[in-house]
C-alpha positions as a printed Julia matrix, in Angstrom:
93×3 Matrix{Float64}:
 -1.46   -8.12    6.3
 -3.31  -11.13    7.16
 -5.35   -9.36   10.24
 -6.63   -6.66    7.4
 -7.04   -8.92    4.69
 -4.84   -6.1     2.71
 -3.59   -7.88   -0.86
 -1.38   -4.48   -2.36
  1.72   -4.32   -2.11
  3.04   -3.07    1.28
  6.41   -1.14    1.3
  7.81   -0.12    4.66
  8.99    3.53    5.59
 13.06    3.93    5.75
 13.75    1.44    8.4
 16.72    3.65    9.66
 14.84    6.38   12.04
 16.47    6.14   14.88
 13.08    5.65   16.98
 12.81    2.06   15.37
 16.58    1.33   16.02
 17.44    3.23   19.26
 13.56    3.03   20.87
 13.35   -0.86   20.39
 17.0    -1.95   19.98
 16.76   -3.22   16.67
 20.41   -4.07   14.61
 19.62   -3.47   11.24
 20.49   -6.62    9.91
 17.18   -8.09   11.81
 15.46   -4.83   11.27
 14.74   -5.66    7.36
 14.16   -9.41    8.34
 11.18   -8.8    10.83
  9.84   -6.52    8.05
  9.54   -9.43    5.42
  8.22  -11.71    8.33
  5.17   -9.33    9.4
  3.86   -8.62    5.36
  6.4    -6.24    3.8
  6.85   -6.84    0.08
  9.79   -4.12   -0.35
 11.5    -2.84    2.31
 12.97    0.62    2.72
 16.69    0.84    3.96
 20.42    2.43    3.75
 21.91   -0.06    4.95
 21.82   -2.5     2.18
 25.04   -4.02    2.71
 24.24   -4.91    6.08
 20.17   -5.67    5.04
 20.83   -7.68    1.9
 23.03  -10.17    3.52
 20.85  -10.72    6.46
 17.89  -11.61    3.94
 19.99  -13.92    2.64
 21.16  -15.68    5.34
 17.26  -15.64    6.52
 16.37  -17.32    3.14
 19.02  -19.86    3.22
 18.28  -20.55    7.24
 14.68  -21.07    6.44
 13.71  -17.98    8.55
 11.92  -16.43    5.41
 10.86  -19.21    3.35
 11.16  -19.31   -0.18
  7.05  -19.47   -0.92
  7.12  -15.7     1.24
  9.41  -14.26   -1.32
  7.7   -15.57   -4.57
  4.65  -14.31   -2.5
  5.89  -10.73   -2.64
  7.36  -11.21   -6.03
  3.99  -11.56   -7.84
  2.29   -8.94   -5.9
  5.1    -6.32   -7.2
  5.39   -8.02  -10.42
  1.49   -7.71  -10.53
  1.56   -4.34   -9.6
  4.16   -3.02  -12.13
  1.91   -4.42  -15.33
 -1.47   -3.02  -13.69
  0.77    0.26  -13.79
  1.62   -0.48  -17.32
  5.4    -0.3   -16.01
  5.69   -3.93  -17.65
  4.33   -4.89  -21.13
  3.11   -7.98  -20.96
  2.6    -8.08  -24.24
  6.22   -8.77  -25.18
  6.95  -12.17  -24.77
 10.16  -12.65  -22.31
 13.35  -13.76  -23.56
């Protein structure tokens, strides 16, 4: 992200192909983690019960920090309204 200078939002491919987890020994609950850490905004995965918690645990180690994932939330969030997905019109509740 920072290299290109690229601002969108980046969204991996499914991070379960087994050339990602059997090519480069990846366990899927760092898989996801190493995603958010190089740029990705929403990541891609069927293993959510495995992926989810492993975020978590990231967030509350200090692995992914807080300020990363507010990062990514106002690129998507900006995102949606530019594709009129969000009305920002309506004032939130």
């Amino acid at each position: 992200r920072q290299t290109m200078g690229f601002q969108g939002v980046l969204i991996t491919q499914d991070l379960e192909i087994e050339g990602i987890l059997t090519r480069y020994n990846y366990h899927r609950d760092k898989i996801a983690i190493d995603a958010i850490l190089a740029g990705a905004d929403m990541v891609v995965t069927q293993s959510t019960t495995v992926a989810v918690p492993g975020v978590i645990a990231a967030v509350k180690k200090g692995t992914i920090s807080q300020e990363r994932l507010d990062a990514s939330v106002k690129r998507i969030l900006k995102w949606k309204i530019s594709l009129g997905l969000i009305d920002i019109s309506v004032p939130l509740v």
